[in-house]
N, C-alpha and C positions, 0 to 999 in steps of 0.2 A: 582722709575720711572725716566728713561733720560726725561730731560729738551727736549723740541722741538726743539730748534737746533741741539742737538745732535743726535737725531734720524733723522733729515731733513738731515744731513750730511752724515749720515748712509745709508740715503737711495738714497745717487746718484750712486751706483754701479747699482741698477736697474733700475733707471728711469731716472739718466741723471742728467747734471751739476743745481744746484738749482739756480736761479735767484732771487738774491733778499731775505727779509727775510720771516717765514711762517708770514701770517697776520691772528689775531682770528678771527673767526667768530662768531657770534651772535645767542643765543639760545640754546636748551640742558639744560639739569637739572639734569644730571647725568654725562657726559663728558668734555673735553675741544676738541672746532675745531679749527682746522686752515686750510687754504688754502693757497697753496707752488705749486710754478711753478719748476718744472723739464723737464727741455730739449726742453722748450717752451710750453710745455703742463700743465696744470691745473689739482690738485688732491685736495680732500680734506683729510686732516690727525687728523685720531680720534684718543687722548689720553684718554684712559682707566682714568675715577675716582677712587678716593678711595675707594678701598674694595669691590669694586661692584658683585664680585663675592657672597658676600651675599646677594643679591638683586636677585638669582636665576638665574644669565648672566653667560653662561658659552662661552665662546672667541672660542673654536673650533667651535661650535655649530653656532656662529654669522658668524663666515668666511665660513662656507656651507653652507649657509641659502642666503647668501648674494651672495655665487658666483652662485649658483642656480638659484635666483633671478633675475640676471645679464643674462644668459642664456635665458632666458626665455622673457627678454628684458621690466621688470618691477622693473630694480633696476640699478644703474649707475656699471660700470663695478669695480670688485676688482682687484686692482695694485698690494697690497703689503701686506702683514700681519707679523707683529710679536709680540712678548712679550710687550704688554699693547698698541699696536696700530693697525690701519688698514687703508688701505689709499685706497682709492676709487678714480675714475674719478670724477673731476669738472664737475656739467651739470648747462647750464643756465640755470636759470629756476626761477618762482615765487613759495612760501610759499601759499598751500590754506588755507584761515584761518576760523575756527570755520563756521559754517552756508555756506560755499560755495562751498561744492559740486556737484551741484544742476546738473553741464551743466558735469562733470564727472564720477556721481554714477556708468553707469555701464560699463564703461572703468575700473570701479575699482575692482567693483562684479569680471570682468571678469577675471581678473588680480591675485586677492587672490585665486576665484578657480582654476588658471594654477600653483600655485604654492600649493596649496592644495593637487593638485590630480598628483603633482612630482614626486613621488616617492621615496622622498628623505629620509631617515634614519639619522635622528639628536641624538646626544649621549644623550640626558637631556630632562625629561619632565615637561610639564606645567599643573597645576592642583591648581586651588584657597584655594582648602581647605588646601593642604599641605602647601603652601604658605603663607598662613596666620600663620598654626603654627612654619614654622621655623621663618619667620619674629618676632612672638610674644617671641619667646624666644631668639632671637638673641638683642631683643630689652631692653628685662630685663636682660641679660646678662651685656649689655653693660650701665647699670643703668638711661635706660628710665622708663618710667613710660606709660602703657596702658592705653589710654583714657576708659569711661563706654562706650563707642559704642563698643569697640572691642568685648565684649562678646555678643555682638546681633548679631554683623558682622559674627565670626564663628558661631552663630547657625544658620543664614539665609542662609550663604554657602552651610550648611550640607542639609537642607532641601532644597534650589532649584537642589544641586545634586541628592536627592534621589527623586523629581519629574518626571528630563530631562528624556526621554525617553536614551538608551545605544549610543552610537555613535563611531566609530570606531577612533584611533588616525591617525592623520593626520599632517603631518608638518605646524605650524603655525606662524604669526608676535607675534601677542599676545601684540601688542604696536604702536597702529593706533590712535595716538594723532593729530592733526593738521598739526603739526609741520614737523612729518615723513613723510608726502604726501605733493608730490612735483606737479606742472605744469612745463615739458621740453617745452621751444620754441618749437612751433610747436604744442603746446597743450598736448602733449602727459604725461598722468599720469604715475608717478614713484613711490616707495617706498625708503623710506629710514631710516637705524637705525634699523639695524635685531640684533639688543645682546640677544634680550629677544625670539627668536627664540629656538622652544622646540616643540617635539611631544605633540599634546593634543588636544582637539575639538574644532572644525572650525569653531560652532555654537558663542564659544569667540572670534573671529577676529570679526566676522560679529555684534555682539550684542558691541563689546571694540569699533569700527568704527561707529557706529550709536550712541552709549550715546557720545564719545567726540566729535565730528560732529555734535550736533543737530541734527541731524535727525527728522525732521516728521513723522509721521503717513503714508503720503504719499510716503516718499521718502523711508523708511524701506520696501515700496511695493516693490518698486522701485529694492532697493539691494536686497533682496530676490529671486525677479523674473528674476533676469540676473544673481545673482548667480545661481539660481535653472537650467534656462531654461526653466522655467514653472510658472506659477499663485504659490504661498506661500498659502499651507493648515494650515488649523487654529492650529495644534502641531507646526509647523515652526513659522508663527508668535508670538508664546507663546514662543518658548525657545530661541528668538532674546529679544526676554522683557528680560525674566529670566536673559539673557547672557548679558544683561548691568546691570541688579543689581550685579551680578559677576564681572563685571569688576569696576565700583564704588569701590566695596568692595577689592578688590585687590590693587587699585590704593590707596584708602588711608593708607591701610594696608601698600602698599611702602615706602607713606610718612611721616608716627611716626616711620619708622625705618632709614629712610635718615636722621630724623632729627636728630638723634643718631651717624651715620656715618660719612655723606657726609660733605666735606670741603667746597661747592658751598655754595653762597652768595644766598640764597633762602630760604624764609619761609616756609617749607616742612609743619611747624605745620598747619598754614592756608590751605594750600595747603590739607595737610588729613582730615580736619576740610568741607571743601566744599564737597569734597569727601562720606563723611561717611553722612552727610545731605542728599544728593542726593540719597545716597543709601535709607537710611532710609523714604526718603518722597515717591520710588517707592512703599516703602513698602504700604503705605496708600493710595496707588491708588487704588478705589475700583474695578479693573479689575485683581488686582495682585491674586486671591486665583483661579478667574477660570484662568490666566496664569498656575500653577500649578495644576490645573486638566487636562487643553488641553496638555501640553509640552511632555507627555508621550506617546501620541495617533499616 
């Protein structure tokens, strides 16, 4: 991988004389950012982590997802892409953090289904259960050790799969952390951080978006029925449940394999450790067996 200088340098044939050095930016748990003024304008430039392509990020897949997104005017514009970077428009804007997106839910609903219903054909698909098993053995490969939750984790996978009622593939974020959702000046919610960008079911955006959001009870109403356009029938509201024990299980699943990988300064172990709890504590919610009887209906 080029040093950030060198790619900042690299890239003023297209964007114009750099000003000044990139300065990082703060955040990410998989990348490095920076932010590099070109020609007086403002980009931010994402260097590609280590190895990440085992983490199921395919980089063509991220830069049409992303410039899709940008079209659509729920994603900041794509500048530049090459080999292990992508450099996007600067947007001013605030981080919403965990528990606040109470006054943007369904500026957001609205947002994932314009990009849902795109039409977009992404080379690489998204699917937990697969994911758990390349992760599992790219993780003994590389002489980690599988926590005992992982063999609960893929059999809970397998059995909320074969509940969900069938749902057609649809281009997806697949990675609606906190962090990824932005407020632009002016209010306007953004997306951002499409690598994990894959055809696969939509009902994972929506259910990935409401377990890391907090979401209430109320507000999963709330996303549901601006995604839908309609009142949420009780098979939708069950397979938005199902679709956060899925993503739980997916995210810690990411991170006993990061922690094997990745070069970043972050406890991945804690990090899969919260993770696979929370999955697990779904499970004992006494609502979760009829979730899997309604998800089908």
């Amino acid at each position: 991988m080029a040093p950030i200088g060198e790619i900042a340098h690299r890239l003023e044939g297209e964007l114009g004389a750099l000003e000044g050095d990139p300065t990082p930016l703060e955040g990410g748990i998989t990348n490095r950012n920076f932010r590099a003024v070109f020609g007086g304008r403002s980009y931010v430039i994402r260097l590609a982590g280590r190895e990440t392509e085992l983490l199921g990020i395919d980089r063509r897949a991220e830069a049409a997802a992303a410039g899709v997104a940008a079209e659509l005017g729920i994603a900041p514009r794509v500048a530049a892409a090459g080999s292990g970077y992508l450099v996007t428009e600067y947007i001013e804007s605030s981080p919403i953090e965990e528990g606040g997106l109470d006054a943007a839910l369904e500026q957001l609903a609205r947002a994932l289904r314009l990009f849902h219903d795109s039409g977009l054909e992404l080379p690489v698909r998204f699917h937990v259960g697969a994911l758990l098993e390349d992760y599992g053995r790219l993780t003994s490969a590389r002489g980690g050790m599988l926590p005992e939750e992982w063999t609960r984790a893929r059999a809970l996978v397998e059995r909320i799969y074969g509940a969900l009622a069938p749902a057609g593939e649809q281009p997806c974020h697949n990675d609606l952390l906190p962090g990824n959702i932005i407020r632009a000046d002016g209010g306007r919610v953004m997306i951002v951080d499409w690598e994990y960008a894959a055809m696969g079911d939509p009902r994972f955006d929506l259910g990935n978006l409401a377990v890391n959001n907090a979401l209430d009870e109320r507000a999963q109403d709330r996303l549901l029925g601006a995604y839908l356009g309609r009142p949420a029938r009780d098979a939708e509201r069950a397979g938005l449940q199902l679709a956060r024990v899925l993503s739980d299980a997916r995210e810690a699943a990411w991170g006993v394999l990061q922690g094997v990988i990745s070069e970043l300064d972050f406890d991945f172990g804690r990090y899969a450790g919260e993770h696979f709890e929370r999955m697990l504590g779904a499970v004992e919610d006494p609502d979760f067996e009829s979730w899997l009887a309604a998800a089908g209906g």
